[in-house]
C-alpha positions in Angstrom: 2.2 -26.0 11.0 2.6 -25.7 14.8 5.0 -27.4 16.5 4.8 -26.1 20.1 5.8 -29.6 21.4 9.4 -28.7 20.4 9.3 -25.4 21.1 8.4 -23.9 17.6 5.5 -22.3 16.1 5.0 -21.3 13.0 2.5 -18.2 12.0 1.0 -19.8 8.7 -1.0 -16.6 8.3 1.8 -14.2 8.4 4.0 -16.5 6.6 1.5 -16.3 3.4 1.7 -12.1 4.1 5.0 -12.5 3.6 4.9 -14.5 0.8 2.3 -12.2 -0.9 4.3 -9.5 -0.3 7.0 -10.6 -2.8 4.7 -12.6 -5.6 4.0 -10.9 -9.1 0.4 -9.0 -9.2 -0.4 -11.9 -11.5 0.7 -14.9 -9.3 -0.6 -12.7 -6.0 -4.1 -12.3 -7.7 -4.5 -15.7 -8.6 -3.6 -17.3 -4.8 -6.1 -15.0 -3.5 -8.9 -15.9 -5.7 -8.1 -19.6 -5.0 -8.5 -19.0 -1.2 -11.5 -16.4 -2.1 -13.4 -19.4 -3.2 -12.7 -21.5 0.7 -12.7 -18.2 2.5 -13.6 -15.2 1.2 -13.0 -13.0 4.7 -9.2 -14.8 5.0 -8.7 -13.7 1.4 -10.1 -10.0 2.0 -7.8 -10.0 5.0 -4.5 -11.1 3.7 -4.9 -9.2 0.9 -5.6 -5.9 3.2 -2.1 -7.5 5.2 -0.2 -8.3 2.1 -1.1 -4.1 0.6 2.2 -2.1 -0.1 2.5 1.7 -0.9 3.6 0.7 -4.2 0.6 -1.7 -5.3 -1.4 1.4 -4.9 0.2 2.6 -8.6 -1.7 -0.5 -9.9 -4.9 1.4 -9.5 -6.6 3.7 -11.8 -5.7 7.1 -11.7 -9.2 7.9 -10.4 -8.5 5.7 -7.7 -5.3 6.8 -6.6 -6.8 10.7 -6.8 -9.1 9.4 -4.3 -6.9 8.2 -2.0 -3.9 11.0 -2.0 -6.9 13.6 -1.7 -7.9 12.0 1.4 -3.9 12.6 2.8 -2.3 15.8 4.1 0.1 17.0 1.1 3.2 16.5 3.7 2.0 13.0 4.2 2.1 13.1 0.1 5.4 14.3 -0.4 7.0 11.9 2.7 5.7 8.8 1.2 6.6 9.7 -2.7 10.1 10.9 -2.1 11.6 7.3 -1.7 10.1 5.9 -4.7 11.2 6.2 -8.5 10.8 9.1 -10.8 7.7 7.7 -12.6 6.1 6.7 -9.8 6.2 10.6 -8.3 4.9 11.5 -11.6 2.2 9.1 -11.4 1.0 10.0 -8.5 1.4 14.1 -8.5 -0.1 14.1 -11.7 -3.4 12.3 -10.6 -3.7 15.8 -7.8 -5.0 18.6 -8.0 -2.4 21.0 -9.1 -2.4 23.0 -5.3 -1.7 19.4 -3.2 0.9 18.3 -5.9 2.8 21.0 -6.2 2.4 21.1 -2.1 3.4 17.9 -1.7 6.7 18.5 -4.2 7.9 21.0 -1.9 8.2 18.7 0.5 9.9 15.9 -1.9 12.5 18.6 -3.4 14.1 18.8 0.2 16.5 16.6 1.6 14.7 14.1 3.4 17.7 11.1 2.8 17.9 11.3 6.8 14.0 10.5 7.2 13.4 6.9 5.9 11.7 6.0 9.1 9.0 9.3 8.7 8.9 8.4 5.0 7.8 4.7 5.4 5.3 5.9 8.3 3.8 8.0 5.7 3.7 5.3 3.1 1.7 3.3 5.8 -0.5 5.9 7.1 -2.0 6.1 2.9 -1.6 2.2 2.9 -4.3 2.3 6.3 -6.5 5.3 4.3 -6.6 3.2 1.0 -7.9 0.2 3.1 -10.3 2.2 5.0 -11.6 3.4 1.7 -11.8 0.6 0.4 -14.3 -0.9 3.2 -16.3 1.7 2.6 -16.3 1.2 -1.6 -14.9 4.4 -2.4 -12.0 2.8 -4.1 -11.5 -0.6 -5.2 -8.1 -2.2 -4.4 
C-alpha cells in the first residue's frame, strides 16, 4: 500500500519480513510456498530477509556443522552465549571437539555487557548460512 499522497508509505516487503519473523515454522513455510508458486526469487529473498540465528537449530545437525565450521570459534561462542542451554548444546555438540570446546571458553565468560557483539555475531553466521546456502552446501 503506498500512500505518498498523504505523506505515508508503507514498505509491503519489509512489512511481510517482519511478519515472518514472528510466524510458527509451520505457518512461515506455508506463506512462502504460496508466494514460491507467483514468485519464486520474492520467496527465496524474503525467506533469506526473514532468517534468524535461531531458525538455524531447525537444520540438521550436518547442516548446522557446516555452517559453525565455516565461523571463527569466538564468532561461535558470541552468538551461542545469549541463547538457551539446549540450544548451546545443540550446536557445540554438532563441532568438532577443538572449536566447541574453543568456542565454550568464550561462552563461560561474562559477556552480559556484550549484547551488541553478541547479536553481530549471530548475524555474521546468519550472512554465512545464506552464502552457503546459494552455493548448495547447506539447505535452509
Amino acid at each position: 500500500m503506498d500512500t505518498t499522497e498523504k505523506g505515508i508509505f508503507i514498505n509491503g516487503k519489509q512489512q511481510i519480513i517482519e511478519m515472518l519473523q514472528f510466524m510458527e515454522n509451520d505457518d512461515k513455510q506455508k506463506l512462502l510456498e504460496n508466494i514460491k508458486q507467483r514468485n519464486a526469487p520474492m520467496a527465496k529473498e524474503l525467506s533469506e530477509k526473514s532468517l534468524s540465528f535461531k531458525d538455524l537449530f531447525r537444520l540438521s545437525s550436518g547442516h548446522i556443522r557446516t555452517i559453525f565450521e565455516k565461523s571463527n570459534p569466538a564468532i561461535i561462542g558470541l552468538a551461542l552465549y545469549p541463547l538457551t542451554v539446549s540450544l548451546q548444546k545443540k550446536a557445540l555438540q554438532s563441532l568438532s571437539r577443538e572449536v566447541a570446546e574453543q568456542a565454550f571458553n568464550v561462552m563461560r565468560q561474562d559477556l552480559s555487557h556484550k549484547k551488541i557483539e553478541c547479536q553481530r555475531a549471530q548475524e555474521k553466521i546468519v550472512r554465512l548460512a545464506i552464502q552457503l546456502s546459494r552455493h548448495n552446501s547447506v539447505q535452509l
